[in-house]
VMD Tcl script that draws the C-alpha trace (Angstrom):
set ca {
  {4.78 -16.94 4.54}
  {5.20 -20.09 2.50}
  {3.94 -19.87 -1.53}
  {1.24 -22.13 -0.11}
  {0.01 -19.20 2.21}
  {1.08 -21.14 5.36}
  {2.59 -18.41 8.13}
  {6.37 -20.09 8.32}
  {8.20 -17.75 10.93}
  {7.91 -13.95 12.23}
  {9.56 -11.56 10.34}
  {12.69 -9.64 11.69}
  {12.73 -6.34 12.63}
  {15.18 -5.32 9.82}
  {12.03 -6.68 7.51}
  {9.38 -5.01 8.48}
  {11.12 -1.94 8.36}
  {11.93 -2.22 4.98}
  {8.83 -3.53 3.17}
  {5.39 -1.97 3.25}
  {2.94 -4.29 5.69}
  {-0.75 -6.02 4.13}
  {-3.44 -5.43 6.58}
  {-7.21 -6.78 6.76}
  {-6.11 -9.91 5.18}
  {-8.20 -13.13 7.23}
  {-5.85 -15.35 8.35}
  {-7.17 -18.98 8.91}
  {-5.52 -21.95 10.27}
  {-2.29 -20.22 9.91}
  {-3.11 -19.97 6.49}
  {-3.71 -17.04 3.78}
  {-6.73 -18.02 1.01}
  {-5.42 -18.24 -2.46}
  {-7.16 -15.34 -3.69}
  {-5.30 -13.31 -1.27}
  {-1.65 -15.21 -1.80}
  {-2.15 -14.16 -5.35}
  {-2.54 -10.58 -4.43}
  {0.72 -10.56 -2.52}
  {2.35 -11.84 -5.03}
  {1.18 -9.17 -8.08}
  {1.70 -6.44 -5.72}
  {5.05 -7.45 -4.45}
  {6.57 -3.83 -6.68}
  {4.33 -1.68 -4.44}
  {5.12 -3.83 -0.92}
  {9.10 -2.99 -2.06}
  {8.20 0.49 -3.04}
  {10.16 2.83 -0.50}
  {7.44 4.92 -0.53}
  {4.79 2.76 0.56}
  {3.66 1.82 4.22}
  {0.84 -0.39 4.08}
  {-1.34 -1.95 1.24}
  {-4.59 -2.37 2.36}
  {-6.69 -4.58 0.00}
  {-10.00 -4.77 1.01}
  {-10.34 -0.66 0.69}
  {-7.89 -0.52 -2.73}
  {-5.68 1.89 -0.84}
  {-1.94 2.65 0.31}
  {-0.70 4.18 2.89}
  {2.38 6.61 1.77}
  {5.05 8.18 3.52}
  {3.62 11.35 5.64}
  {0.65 9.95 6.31}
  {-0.84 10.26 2.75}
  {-3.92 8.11 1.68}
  {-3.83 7.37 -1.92}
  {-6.85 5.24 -3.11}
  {-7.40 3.59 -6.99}
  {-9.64 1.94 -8.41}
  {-7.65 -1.11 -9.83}
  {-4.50 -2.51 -8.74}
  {-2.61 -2.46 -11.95}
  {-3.50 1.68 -11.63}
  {-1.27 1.80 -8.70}
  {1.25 -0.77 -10.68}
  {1.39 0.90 -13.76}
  {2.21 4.51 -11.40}
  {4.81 3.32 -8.96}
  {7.43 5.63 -11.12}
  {5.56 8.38 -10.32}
  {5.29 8.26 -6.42}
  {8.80 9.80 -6.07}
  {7.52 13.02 -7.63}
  {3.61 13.29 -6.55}
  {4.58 12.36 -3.08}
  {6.87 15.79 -2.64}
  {3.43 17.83 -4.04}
  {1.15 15.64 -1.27}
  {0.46 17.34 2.46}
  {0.64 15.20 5.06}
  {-2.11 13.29 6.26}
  {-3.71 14.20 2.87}
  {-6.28 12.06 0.98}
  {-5.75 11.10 -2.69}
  {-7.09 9.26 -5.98}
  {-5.05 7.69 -8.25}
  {-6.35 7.78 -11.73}
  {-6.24 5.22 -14.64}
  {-4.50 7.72 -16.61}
  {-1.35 8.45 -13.64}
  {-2.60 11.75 -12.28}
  {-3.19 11.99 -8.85}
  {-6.04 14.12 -7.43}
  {-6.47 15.65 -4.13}
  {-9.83 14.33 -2.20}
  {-9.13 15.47 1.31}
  {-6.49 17.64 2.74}
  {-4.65 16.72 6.08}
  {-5.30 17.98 9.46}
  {-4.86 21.38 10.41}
  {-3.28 22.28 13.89}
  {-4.04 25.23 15.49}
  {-1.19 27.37 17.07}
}
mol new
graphics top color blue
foreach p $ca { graphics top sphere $p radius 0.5 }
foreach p [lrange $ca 0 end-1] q [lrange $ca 1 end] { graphics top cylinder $p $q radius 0.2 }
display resetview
């Protein structure tokens, strides 16, 4: 997308596979709002984290590798934290729900699913 917020081309495959994805963001008139250009733009260190899947703004949440939830309440919380993904994500189970804190510590909400064998 264009720093304007018009859509310009479809991203290549080698892209998307290398960036985490926005979702629930209204596109209009092949067009992003400003309010939601300016997002993208402060949260481009979390959409090149390597550890991040999808940003979804309207909930305040990531998606991590495995599965893992991680909600915040404030972007900059997430921001500020990015460091610490590396380690917290190797302590996370899959599929498991999480909260970020304003102080960098991460607390479990919601464990992942358990499959019976």
């Amino acid at each position: 997308m264009g720093r304007s917020g018009e859509l310009l081309e479809v991203a290549r495959t080698q892209d998307v596979l290398s960036k985490a994805y926005v979702s629930g963001l209204e596109i209009v008139n092949a067009r992003l709002d400003e309010s939601s250009l300016h997002l993208i733009e402060k949260l481009k260190p979390a959409l090149d984290s390597l550890y991040i899947v999808e940003v979804i703004p309207n909930e305040k949440r990531v998606m991590l590798l495995k599965g893992v939830s991680l909600r915040f309440n404030d972007w900059e919380d997430l921001l500020r934290n990015l460091q610490a993904l590396p380690e917290a994500i190797k302590r996370m189970e899959p599929r498991g729900e999480y909260f970020l804190s304003p102080q960098g510590l991460f607390y479990k909400l919601r464990g992942g699913d358990d499959e019976k064998r």
